[in-house]
C-alpha positions as CSV (number, residue, x, y, z in Angstrom):
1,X,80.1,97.0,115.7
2,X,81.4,100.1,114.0
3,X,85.0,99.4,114.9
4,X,85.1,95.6,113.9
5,X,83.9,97.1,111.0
6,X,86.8,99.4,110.7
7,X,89.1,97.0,111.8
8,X,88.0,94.9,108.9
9,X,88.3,97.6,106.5
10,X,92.0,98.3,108.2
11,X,92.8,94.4,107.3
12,X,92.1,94.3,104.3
13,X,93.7,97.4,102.9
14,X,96.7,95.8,104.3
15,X,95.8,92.4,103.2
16,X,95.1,93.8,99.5
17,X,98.1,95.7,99.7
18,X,100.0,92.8,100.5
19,X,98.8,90.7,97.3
20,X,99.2,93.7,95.2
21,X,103.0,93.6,96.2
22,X,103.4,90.4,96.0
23,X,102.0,89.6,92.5
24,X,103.8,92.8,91.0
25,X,107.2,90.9,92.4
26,X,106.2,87.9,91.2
27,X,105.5,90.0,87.5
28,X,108.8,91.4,87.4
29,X,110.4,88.3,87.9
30,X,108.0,86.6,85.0
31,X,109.0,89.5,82.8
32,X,112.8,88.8,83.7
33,X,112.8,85.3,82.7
34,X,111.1,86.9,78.6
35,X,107.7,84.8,80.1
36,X,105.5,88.1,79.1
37,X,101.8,86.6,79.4
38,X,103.2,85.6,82.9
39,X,103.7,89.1,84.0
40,X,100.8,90.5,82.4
41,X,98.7,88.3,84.6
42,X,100.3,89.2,87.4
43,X,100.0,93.1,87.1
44,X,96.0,92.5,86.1
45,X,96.0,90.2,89.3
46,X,97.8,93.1,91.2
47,X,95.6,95.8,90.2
48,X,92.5,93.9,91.0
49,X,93.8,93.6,95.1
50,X,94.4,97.4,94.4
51,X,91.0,97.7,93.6
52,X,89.9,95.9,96.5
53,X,92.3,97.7,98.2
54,X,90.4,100.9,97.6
55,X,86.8,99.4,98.1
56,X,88.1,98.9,101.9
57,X,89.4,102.5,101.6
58,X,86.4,104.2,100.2
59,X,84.1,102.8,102.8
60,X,86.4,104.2,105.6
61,X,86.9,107.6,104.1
62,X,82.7,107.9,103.4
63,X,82.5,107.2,107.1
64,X,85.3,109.9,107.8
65,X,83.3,112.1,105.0
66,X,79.8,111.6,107.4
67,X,81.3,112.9,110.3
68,X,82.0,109.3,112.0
69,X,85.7,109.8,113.0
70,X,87.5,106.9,113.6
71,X,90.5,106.3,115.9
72,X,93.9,106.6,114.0
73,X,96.2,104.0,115.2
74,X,99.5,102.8,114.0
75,X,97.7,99.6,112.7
76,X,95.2,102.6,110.8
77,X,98.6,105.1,109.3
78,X,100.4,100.9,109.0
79,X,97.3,100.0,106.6
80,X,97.7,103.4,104.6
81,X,101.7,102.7,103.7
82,X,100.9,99.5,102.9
83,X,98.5,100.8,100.4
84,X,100.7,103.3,98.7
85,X,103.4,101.2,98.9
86,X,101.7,98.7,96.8
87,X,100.5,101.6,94.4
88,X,103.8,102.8,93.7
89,X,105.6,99.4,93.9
90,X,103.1,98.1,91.1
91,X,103.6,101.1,88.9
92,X,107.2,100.7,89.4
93,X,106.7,97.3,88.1
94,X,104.7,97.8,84.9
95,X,107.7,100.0,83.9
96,X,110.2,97.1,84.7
97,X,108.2,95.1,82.5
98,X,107.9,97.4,79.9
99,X,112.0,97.4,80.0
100,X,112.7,94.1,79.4
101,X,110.0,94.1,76.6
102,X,111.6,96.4,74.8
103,X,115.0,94.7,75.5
104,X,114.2,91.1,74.1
């Protein structure tokens, strides 16, 4: 029980992660074409799968923190660099954005 619910957790860091990513692209490329509002959405709709993101996160580290270790696989270390990837990739993109604002 405890490890599908790791497993869960697991997905959908990388799931969330995913989205995150995704959306902040799809921002960037709003932004590129002057359609601001556009891009706005799509960061607030990328930090909201970060949040998520870190709900899945929390609940595995306050296992961790209570002394129920869990496994670390690939798929475990492969959720985690999804995660920060997302992070940095959607800070990243707010600054793109912020670019071509202050060009047009």
């Amino acid at each position: 029980m405890e490890d599908q619910k790791n497993l869960e957790a697991v997905m959908g860091l990388i799931m969330y992660g995913g989205n995150a990513k995704s959306d902040a692209m799809e921002a960037i490329a709003a932004a590129k074409k002057g359609e601001f509002e556009e891009a706005d959405q799509k960061i607030a709709d990328a930090e909201a799968s970060l949040v998520e993101a870190h709900h899945s996160q929390t609940g595995l580290l306050t296992q961790e923190a209570q002394g129920n270790h869990m496994e670390v696989t690939l798929l475990t270390v492969h959720s985690q660099d999804h995660l920060m990837t997302a992070i940095a990739f959607t800070d990243l993109a707010k600054e793109i954005i912020d670019l071509y604002r202050f060009i047009k």
